[in-house]
C-alpha positions in Angstrom: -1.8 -32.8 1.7 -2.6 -29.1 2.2 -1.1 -26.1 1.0 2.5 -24.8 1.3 2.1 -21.2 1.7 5.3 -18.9 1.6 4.9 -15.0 2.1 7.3 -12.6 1.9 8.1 -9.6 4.3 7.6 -11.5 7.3 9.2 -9.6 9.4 7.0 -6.5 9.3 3.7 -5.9 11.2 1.6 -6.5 8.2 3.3 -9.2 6.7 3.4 -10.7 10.4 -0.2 -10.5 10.7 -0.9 -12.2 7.4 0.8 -15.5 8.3 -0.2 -15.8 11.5 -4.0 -15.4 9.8 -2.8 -17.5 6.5 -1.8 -20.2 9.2 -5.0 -20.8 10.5 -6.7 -21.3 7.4 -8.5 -24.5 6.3 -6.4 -26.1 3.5 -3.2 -24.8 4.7 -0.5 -27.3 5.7 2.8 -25.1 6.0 3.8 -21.4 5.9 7.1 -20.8 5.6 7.6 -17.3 6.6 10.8 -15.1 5.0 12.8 -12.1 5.2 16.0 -10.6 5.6 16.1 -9.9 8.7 14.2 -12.1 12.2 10.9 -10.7 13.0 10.4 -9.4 16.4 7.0 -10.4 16.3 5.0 -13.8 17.0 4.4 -15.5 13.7 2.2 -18.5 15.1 3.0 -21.9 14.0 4.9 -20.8 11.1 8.6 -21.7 9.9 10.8 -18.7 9.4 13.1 -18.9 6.7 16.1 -16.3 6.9 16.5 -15.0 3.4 17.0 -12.3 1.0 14.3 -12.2 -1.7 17.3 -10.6 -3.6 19.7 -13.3 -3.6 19.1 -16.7 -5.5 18.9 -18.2 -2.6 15.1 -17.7 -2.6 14.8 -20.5 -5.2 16.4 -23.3 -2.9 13.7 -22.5 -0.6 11.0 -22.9 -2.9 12.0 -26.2 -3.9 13.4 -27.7 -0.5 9.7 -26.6 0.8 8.1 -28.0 -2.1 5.6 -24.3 -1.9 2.7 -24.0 -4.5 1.2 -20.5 -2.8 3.4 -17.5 -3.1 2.3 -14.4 -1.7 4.2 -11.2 -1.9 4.1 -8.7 0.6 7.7 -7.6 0.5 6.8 -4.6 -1.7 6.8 -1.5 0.3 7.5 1.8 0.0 9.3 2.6 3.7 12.7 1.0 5.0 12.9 -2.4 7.7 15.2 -1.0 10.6 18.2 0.9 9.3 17.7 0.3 5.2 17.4 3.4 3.5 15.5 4.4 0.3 18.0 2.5 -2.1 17.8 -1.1 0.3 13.7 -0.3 -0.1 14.2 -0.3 -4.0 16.3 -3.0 -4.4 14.4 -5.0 -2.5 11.1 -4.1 -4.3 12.5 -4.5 -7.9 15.5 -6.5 -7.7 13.9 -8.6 -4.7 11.0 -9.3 -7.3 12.9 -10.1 -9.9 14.5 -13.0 -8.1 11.1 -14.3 -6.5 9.9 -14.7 -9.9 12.7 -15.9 -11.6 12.3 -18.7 -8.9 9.4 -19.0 -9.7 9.4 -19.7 -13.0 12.1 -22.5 -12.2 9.1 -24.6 -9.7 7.1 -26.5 -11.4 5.3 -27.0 -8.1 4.7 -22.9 -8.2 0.5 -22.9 -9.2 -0.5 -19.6 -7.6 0.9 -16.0 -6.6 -0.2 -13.2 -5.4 1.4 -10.1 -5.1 1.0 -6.5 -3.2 1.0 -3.8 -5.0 -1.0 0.1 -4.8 -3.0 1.9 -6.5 0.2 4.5 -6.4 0.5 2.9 -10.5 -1.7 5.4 -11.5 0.2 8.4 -10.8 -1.1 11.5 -9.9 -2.0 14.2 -12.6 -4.5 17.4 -13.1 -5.9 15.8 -16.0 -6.2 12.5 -14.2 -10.1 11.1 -14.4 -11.9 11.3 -11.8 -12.3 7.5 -10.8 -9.5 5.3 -12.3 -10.2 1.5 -13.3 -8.3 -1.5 -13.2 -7.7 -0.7 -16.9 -7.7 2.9 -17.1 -3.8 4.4 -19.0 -2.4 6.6 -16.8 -1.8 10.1 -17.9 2.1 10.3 -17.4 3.8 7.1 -15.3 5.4 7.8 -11.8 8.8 8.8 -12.0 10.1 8.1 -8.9 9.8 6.9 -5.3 7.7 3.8 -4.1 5.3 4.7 -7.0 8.0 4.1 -9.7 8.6 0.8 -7.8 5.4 -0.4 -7.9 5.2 0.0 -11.9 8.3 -1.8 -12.4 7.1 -4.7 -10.0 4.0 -5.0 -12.0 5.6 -5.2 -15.3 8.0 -7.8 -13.6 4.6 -9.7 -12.5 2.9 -9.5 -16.5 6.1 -11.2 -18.1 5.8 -13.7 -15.3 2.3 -14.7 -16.4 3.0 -14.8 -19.6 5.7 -16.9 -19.3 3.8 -19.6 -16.8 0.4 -19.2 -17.9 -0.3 -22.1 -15.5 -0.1 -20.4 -12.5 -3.1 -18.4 -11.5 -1.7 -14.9 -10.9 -3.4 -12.1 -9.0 -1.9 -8.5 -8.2 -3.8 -6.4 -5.6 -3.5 -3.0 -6.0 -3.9 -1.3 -2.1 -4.9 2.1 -1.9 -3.2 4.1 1.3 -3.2 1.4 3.6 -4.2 2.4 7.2 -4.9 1.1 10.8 -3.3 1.2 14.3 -0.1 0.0 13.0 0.3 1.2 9.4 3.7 1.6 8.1 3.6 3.4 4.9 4.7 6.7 3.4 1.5 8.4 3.8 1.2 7.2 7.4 4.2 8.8 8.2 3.3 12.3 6.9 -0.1 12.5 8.6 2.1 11.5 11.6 3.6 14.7 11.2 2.4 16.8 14.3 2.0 20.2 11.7 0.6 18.8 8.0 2.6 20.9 5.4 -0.1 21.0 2.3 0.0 22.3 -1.3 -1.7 26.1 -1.4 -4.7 25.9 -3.6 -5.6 22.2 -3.2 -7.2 20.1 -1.5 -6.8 16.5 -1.8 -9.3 13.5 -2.5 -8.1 10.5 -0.4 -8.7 7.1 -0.7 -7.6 4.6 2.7 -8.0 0.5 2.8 -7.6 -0.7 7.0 -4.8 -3.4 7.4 -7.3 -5.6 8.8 -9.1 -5.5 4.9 -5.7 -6.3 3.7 -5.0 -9.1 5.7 -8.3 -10.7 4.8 -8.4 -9.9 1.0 -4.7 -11.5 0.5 -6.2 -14.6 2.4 -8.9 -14.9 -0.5 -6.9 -14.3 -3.2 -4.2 -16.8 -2.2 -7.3 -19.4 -1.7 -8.9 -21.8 -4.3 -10.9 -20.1 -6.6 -14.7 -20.7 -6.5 -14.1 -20.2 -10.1 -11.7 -19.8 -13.1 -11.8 -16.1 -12.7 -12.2 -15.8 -9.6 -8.6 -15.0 -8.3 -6.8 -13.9 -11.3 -6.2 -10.9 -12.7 -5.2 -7.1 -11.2 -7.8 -5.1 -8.7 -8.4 -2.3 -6.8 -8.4 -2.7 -3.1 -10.0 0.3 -1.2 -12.8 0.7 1.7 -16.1 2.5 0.7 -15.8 6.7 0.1 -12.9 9.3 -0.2 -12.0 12.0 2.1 -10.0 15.2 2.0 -7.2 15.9 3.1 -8.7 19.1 4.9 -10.9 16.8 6.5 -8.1 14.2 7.6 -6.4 17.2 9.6 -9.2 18.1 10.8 -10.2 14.4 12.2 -6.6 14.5 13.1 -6.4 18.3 15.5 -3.4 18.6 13.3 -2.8 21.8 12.1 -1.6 22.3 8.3 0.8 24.8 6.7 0.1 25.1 2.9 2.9 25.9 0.8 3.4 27.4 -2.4 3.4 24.8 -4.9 7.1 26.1 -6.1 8.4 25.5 -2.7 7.0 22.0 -2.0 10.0 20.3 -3.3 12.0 21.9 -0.9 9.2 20.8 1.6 9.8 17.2 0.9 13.7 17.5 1.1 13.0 19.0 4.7 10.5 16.5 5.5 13.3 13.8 4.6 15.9 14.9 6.8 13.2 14.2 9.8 12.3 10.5 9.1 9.7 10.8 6.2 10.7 8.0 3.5 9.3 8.8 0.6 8.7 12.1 0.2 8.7 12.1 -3.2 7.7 14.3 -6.3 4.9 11.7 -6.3 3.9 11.9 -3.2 3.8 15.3 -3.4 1.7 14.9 -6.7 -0.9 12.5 -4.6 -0.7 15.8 -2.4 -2.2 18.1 -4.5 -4.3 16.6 -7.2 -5.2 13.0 -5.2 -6.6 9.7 -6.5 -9.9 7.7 -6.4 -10.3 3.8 -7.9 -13.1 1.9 -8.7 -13.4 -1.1 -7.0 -16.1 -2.8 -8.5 -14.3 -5.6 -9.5 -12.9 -6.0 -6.3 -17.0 -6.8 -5.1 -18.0 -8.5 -8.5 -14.9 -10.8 -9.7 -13.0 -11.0 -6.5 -16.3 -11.1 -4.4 -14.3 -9.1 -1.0 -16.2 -6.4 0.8 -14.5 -4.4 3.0 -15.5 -4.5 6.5 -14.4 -0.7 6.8 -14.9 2.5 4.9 -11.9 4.9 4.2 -13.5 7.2 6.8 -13.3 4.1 9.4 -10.1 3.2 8.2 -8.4 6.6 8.9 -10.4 6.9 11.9 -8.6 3.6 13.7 -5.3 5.2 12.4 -6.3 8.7 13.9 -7.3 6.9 17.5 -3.5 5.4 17.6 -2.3 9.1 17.0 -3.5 10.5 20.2 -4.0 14.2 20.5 -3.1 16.4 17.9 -1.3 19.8 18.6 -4.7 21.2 19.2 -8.3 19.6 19.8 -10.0 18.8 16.4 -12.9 20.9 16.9 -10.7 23.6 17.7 -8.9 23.1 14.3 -12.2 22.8 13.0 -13.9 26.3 14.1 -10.5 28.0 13.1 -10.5 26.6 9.5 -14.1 27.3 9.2 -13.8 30.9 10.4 -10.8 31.4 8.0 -12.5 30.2 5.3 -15.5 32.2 5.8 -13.3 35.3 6.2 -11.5 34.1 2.7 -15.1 34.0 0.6 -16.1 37.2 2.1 -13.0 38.8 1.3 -12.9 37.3 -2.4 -16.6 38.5 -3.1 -16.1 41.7 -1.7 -12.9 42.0 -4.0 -14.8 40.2 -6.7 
C-alpha cells in the first residue's frame, strides 16, 4: 500500500495547491485534507476532513485514517475568513500543540513536516549579514506571526525528541510570494502608498509558492538517504532585493516615516486590513534579513526554479498598475536622490 498523506490548512490557496500536487504523487495512496472551515477551492481526489487542529479531535483522525505523512501547513501568519489575530495564534501554537500531541500517540506517525519562516531569526541592527540554519539570533521575536513561529518550532524539537523514530523536517520559508500569496508581507506591498522606515532601506528575501509547493512534496517523500529529509532549512529563491527596488518594480510610491512614528504607522495600517503589522514586521522593515540556503541545495538537494527577483516579479504582475508607472517612480526617486547627495556634499 502507498502513503497516507494528511496536510493541514486545506482550505487555503497554498495549502490547496499542495494536496492537489501531493495527490498526484507516485507512492501516494490517500490525502486526507483538513481544516476548520470547507475550502472553496478544488482539492483533486482528496478526502476533506472537517476539523480543528486545536481540538483533540485531530487524533481520531490520524488513527481512523491510519496516516504515516503529516505535513503542516496550518502555520500562518494572516487570518482564514473572519478570524482575527488571536484565532491566527491559537491556531498556530495551540493548533500545533494538539497535532503533535496526536502525533506522538500514532504509532503509525513515521514522517512530518512542518512550515515554518525564516521570520525565527528576528530582525536586529547587529544581525549578520547572512543567517544559517544554526546561526543564535540576536534578541527572539516578541510578537506577531514571528513569535508564533518560535514557539511552533520549539513545539516541533520536543516532538523529535520524544519520537525519535519519525523523520522530522521543518522548512523555514522566507517571504513567500506569487500570484496568490497570502501573507503579511504580501499585504503591505499591496498597499497602494508603501509607508517605509526614514533612513533605511531594506534587504529582502522572497521564495514563489510554486517553490513551496514543490519543496514540501520532497520533504514529505522517502529520503534518498538518512539525512536526506530531516532536519531544519532555509527555503529561499536565488538573490535579495530592496525594498526601494520592490516599490519601484511595483509604481508604488513610498512614504518614509520617522522611525518614532512607525508604531503608530502599523496601528493605522491595522485598522485597514493589514494582519500583522507588528513591531517585527516593522523590524524586517528597517534592518531586513538574508539566509543561507546551502543546505537547502546540498542536504535537501531542491533548487528553486525562481529567484527572489522572479518571485516578486509574478506577485508584482497580479498587482496591476501601481498609483503611478514604475519608471515614473523610478526617475522621481532617482532625481530626489541625486538632489539629496548634492545637497549633503555641498553641506558636507
Amino acid at each position: 500500500m502507498g502513503k497516507v498523506v494528511l496536510v493541514t490548512g486545506a482550505a487555503r490557496q497554498l495549502g490547496g495547491r499542495f494536496v492537489r500536487r501531493v495527490g498526484r504523487a507516485p507512492g501516494v495512496d490517500r490525502v486526507i485534507a483538513v481544516d476548520a472551515v470547507p475550502p472553496e477551492h478544488d482539492l483533486g481526489g482528496a478526502e476533506f476532513v472537517r476539523v480543528d487542529i486545536r481540538r483533540p479531535a485531530i487524533g481520531r483522525v490520524l488513527a481512523e485514517h491510519a496516516v504515516d505523512t503529516v505535513v503542516h501547513m496550518d502555520v500562518t501568519g494572516t487570518p482564514l475568513g473572519t478570524g482575527g489575530r488571536t484565532a491566527v495564534k491559537e491556531t498556530n501554537v495551540i493548533g500545533t500543540m494538539q497535532l503533535l500531541g496526536a502525533c506522538q500517540k500514532s504509532p503509525a506517525v513515521r514522517r512530518l513536516v512542518v512550515k515554518s519562516s525564516t521570520s525565527v531569526y528576528g530582525s536586529a541592527p547587529r544581525d549578520p549579514a547572512v543567517f544559517t540554519e544554526t546561526t543564535v539570533p540576536k534578541s527572539l521575536p516578541s510578537g506577531g506571526f514571528a513569535k508564533d513561529t518560535v514557539e511552533v518550532e520549539g513545539y516541533v524539537r520536543g516532538f523529535a525528541r520524544r519520537r525519535p523514530d519519525v523523520a522530522v523536517c521543518v522548512l523555514r520559508f522566507a517571504n513567500i510570494l506569487g500570484a496568490s500569496a497570502d501573507s503579511p508581507l504580501a499585504e503591505y506591498l499591496s498597499l497602494p502608498v508603501l509607508p517605509t522606515v526614514f533612513g533605511y532601506d531594506p534587504r529582502l528575501q522572497f521564495v514563489h509558492e510554486d517553490d513551496v509547493v514543490e519543496v514540501l512534496l520532497l520533504a514529505s517523500d522517502e529520503p534518498r538517504r538518512a539525512t536526506l529529509n530531516s532536519g531544519t532549512f532555509n527555503v529561499a529563491g536565488d538573490g535579495v532585493l530592496l525594498l526601494s527596488q520592490c516599490s519601484r518594480r511595483l509604481g508604488r510610491p513610498t512614504v518614509p516615516v520617522p522611525l518614532p512614528a512607525v508604531n503608530w504607522v502599523g496601528t493605522a495600517l491595522r485598522t485597514v486590513g493589514v494582519s500583522d503589522f507588528s513591531p517585527e514586521q516593522i523590524r524586517l522593515l528597517t534592518h531586513g534579513r538574508v539566509v543561507s540556503t546551502v543546505q537547502m541545495r546540498e542536504t535537501l538537494g531542491f533548487e528553486p526554479a525562481y529567484t527572489t527577483a522572479e518571485a516578486f516579479a509574478d506577485f508584482a504582475r497580479g498587482q496591476g498598475d501601481g498609483l503611478l508607472p514604475p519608471e515614473t517612480v523610478a526617475r522621481t526617486v532617482d532625481r530626489l536622490s541625486t538632489l539629496v547627495s548634492k545637497e549633503l556634499i555641498r553641506h558636507g
